[in-house]
N, C-alpha and C positions, 0 to 999 in steps of 0.2 A: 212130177215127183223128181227126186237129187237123190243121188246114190253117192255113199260115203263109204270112200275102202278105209281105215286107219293102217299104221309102220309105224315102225323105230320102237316097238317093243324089245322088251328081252328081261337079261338076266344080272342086275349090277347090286354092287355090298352097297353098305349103308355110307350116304357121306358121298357117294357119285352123283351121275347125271345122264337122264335120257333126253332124246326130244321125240316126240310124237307128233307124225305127220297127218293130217285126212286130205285125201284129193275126192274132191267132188266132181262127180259127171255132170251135166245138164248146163242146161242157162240157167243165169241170174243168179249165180251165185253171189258176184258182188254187191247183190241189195237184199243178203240173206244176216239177219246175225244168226252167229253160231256160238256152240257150248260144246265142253266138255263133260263127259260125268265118269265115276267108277263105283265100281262092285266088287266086294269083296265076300267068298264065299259066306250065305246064311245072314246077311246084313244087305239092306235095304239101297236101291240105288243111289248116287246123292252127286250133286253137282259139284263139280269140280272148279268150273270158271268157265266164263261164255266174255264173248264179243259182240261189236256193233258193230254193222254191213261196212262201216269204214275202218276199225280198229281205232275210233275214237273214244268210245268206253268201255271201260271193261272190270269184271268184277271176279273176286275170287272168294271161296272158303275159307272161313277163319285157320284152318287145320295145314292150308297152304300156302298162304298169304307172305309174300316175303322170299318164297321157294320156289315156286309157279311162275311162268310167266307166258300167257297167252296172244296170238299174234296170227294175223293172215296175209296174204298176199293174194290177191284179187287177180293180178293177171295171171298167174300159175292155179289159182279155184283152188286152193291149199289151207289149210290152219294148222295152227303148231301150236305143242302145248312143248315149252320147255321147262324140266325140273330139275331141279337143283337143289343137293343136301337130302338127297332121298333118305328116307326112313322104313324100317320094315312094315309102316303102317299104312306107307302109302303100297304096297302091293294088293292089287286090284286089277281087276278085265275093266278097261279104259276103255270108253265108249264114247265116237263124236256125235254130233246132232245138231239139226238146222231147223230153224224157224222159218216162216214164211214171210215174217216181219223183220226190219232191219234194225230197231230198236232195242235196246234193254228194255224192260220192263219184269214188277214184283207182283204176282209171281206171273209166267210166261211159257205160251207151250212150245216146246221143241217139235216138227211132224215126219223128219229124217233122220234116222240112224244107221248109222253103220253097226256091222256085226261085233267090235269091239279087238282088242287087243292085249294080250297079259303082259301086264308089270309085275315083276318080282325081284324085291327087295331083303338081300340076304341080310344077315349079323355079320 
């Protein structure tokens, strides 16, 4: 099993920028893809954007797409979701998660999560 801590939460108005870090414990991370998801109170979990064990594909949510930009660094066992042009709709407990596989694939199970982290996005 991989333990995923998430950072770089907080509190930014609309039109800003965070970055969101996970550091993973364990081996093998580098032959892990990984993803993103959030939740936003009384609505349902929903993915965010995930990667390939290399950072050679990567997919994003229509809702983020443009705004978002997902990325890892294998020798620090890290991924970063950076956002940009935040909107109040993106506030949500941001959650990371790793597969056991290195691949994209539709659909695909994530079997590591971390406890998540709150984005909030003021007016």
């Amino acid at each position: 099993q991989v333990q995923l801590v998430e950072s770089g939460g907080g509190l930014v108005q609309a039109g800003g920028s965070l970055r969101l870090s996970c550091a993973a414990s364990g081996r093998g991370f580098s032959s892990n893809a990984m993803g993103w998801f959030r939740q936003a109170p009384g609505k349902e979990r929903e993915v965010v954007a995930a990667i390939s064990w290399s950072g050679g594909s990567t997919t994003y949510a229509d809702s983020v797409k443009g705004r978002f930009t997902i990325s890892r660094d294998n020798a620090k066992n890290t991924v970063y979701l950076q956002m940009n042009s935040l909107k109040p709709e993106d506030t949500a407990v941001y959650y990371c998660a790793g597969a056991i596989v290195g691949w994209l694939s539709a659909p695909m199970k994530f079997d590591y999560w971390g406890q998540g982290i709150q984005v909030t996005v003021s007016s």
